[in-house]
N, C-alpha and C positions, 0 to 999 in steps of 0.2 A: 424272259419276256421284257421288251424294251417302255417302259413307262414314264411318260409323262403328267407331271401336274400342275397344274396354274391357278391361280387365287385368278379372279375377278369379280367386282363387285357389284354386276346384274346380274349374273349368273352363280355365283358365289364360288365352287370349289368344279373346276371340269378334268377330269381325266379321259388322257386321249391314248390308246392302248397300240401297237401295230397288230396286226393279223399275225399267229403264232405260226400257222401253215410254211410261210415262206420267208422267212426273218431276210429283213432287208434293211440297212442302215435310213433312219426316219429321214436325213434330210432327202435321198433317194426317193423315199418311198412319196414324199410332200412336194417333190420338186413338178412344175406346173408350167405349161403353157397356157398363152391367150388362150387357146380354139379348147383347150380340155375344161370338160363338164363334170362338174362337181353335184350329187346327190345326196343331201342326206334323208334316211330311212330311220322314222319315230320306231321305237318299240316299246313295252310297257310290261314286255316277257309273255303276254298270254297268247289265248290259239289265235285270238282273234285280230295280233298283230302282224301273224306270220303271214297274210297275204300281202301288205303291204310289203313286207321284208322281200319276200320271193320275187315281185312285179318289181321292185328296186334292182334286186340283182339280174335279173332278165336285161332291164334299162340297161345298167350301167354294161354289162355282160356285150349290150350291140350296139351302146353309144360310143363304148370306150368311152368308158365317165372314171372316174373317181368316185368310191364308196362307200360313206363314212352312217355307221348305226347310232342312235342316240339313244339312251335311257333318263329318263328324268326322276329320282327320287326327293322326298321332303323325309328330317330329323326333326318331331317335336321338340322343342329345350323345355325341360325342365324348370320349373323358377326359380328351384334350389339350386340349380347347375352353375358353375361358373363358365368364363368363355374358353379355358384350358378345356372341361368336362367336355363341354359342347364340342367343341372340336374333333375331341378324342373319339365319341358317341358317330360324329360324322363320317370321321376317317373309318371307323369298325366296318358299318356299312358298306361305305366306298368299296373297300375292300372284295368283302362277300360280294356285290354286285355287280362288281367287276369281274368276277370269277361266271358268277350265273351269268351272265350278257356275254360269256366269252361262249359257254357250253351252249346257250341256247341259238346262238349265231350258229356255231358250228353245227347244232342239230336241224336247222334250217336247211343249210347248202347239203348237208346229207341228204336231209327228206328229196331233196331236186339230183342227188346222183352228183355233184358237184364239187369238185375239189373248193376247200376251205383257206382261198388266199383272196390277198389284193383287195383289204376294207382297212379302215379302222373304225375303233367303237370309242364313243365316248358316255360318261355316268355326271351327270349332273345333279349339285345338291342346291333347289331352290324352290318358292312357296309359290312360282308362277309359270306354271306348264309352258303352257300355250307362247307366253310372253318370253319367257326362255328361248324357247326355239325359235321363235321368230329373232330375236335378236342372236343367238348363235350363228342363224343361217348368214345372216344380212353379214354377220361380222367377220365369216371367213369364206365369204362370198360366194357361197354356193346359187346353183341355179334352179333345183327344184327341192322341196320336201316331200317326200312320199309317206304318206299313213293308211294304214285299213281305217275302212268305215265301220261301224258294228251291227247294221242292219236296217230292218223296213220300220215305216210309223213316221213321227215327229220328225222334227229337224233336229232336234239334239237325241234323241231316240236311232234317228238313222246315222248322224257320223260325229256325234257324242261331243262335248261342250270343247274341249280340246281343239276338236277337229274345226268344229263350227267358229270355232274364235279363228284357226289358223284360215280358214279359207275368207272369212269375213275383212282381215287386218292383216296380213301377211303381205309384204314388197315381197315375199320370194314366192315366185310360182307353187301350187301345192297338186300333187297329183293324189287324191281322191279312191281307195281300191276297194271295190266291197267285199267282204271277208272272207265269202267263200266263191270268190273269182279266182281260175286255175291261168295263168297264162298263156297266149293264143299269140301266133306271129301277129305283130302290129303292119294291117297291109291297111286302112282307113281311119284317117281323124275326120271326122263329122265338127266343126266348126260353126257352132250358134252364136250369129251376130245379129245385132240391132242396128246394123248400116255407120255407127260410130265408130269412124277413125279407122273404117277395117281392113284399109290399106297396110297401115301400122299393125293390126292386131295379125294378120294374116300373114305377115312377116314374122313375126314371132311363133306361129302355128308351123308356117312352112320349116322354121329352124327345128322344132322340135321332132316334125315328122321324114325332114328328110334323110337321118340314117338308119334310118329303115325303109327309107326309099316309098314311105306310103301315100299312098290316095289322100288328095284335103278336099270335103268336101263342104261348100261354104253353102248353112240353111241360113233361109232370112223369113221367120214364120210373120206374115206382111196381115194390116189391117185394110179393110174396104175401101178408106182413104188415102191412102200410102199413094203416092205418085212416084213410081220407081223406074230405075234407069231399065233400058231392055234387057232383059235376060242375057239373049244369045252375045249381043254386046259387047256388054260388063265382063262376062265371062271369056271372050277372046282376049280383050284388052290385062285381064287379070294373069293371063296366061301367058301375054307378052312381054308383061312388065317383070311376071316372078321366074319365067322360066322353068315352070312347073306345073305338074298335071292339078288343073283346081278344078273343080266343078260345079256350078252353080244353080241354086234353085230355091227360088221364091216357092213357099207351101203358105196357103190361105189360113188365115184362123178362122176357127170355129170360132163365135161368139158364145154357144151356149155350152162350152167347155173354159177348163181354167185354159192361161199359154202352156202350164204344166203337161196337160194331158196332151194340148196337142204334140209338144216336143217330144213325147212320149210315142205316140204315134208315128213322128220323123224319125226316132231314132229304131225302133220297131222295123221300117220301112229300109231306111238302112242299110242297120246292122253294121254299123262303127266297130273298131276297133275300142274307140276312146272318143271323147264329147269335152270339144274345148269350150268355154269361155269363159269371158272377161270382166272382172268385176272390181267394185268398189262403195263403199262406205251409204254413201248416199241413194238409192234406188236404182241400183246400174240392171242391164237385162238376170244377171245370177240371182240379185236380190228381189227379184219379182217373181224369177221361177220360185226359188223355195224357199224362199220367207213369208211371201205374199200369197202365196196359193193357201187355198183350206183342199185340195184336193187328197185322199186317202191312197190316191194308187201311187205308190214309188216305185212299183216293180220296175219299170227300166232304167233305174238309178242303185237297183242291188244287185245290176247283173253287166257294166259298164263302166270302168274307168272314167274320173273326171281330173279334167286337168282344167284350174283354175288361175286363171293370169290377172293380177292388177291391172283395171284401166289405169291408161297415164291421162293424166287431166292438165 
């Protein structure tokens, strides 16, 4: 098995492993064009990552992406340790976990019937999950990060402090899977927008959804006062400008519901494949649905992929 190792000193120690399935020489296996799409899929080895893992290899599987698995481990030191010790203590691990993130990949692509090629994996040793992978992503320029969510409740209850920090602060797009989501052809992105910039934002929606040739269907859950362009309108001119099937629709808010329950309701109506939108630090529409909300129903956010994109500001 062909391995690599790199010191770096945000991430501290990364091994980057090739897929044992098809041994193919690494610059091969790395060599890239502009148009190829780069994935990488969190794991943390339990049940509850394998959704994500599976909904990555489906992606990659019909984007033709590139598909690389992460594992993030932490080494307590010792006080007695020296930095020789430390090291030695890190590398043992490394080791061993490189081994189990190889068996449990491969017990993945089994569970789905699928031959075990064409990924790599990497083992990372450092004290900051979230911040790890955001910067691994950014740094070998990947375009999405994919993780299982861990279910219903709270905001860190439903897609766990990890999750929550990558969708919150993440520059790379993060696709969102709830844990016991099975994969379904992707024929509908349901696209919630707040009328910001979503010429831009639907441009980046249309990219993700057109290889799979699916439906973008743009909601805009609108207030009493909203003075909004025409419908029928908006939605030819959107059609002419992207050269693609979009389709648009203003849904009313309820006032004596959260915006939560009504998106809930839209997405209910539906029936998405996936539920794009766009967020950012400051009260963007994602941090109003589920940070802001006190509402208790998350049921149609444990049974729907979310793909979450940075506003550009």
């Amino acid at each position: 098995m062909d391995v690599k190792s790199l010191e770096d000193d945000d991430c501290h120690i990364v091994l980057c492993s090739q897929s044992p399935a098809r041994s193919r020489p690494l610059n091969n296996l790395h060599q890239r064009t502009e148009a190829m799409i780069k994935i990488l899929a969190t794991t943390d080895m339990s049940a509850n990552s394998r959704a994500g893992m599976k909904y990555a290899i489906q992606l990659a599987r019909q984007m033709k992406a590139k598909l690389t698995f992460i594992h993030v481990h932490t080494v307590l030191r010792a006080s007695s340790w020296s930095e020789a010790t430390y090291r030695y203590y890190i590398d043992e691990e490394k080791a061993v976990l490189e081994k189990d993130l190889q068996r449990f990949i491969s017990s993945v692509y089994k569970s789905m019937k699928l031959e075990d090629k064409g990924y790599t994996f990497c083992v990372l040793h450092t004290f900051d999950t979230a911040d790890s992978i955001m910067k691994y992503a950014e740094r070998n320029d990947f375009n999405y990060i994919c993780i299982s969510a861990r279910g219903a409740g709270t905001l860190v209850k439903l897609f766990g402090t990890v999750t929550g920090t990558l969708i919150s602060s993440s520059k790379v797009p993060v696709i969102v899977v709830p844990k016991k989501y099975r994969w379904k052809p992707l024929t509908k992105v349901l696209y919630a927008s707040d009328l910001t910039r979503y010429e831009e934002e639907l441009k980046e929606v249309i990219s993700f959804a057109k290889p799979f040739k699916a439906e973008v269907e743009m909601l805009h859950l609108s207030y009493p006062f909203e003075v909004l362009a025409d419908e029928n309108l908006l939605q030819r001119s959107l059609k002419k400008k992207f050269r693609y099937p979009v389709e648009l629709h203003y849904e009313k808010r309820d006032l004596e519901e959260t915006i939560l329950e009504d998106l809930g309701h839209a997405v209910k109506k539906s029936k998405p494949s996936l539920v794009a939108m766009f967020t950012q630090q400051r009260q963007s529409f994602f941090d109003r649905v589920f940070i802001g909300s006190t509402s208790k129903d998350y049921s149609f956010r444990a049974q729907v992929p979310l793909l979450i994109i940075p506003k550009k500001v």
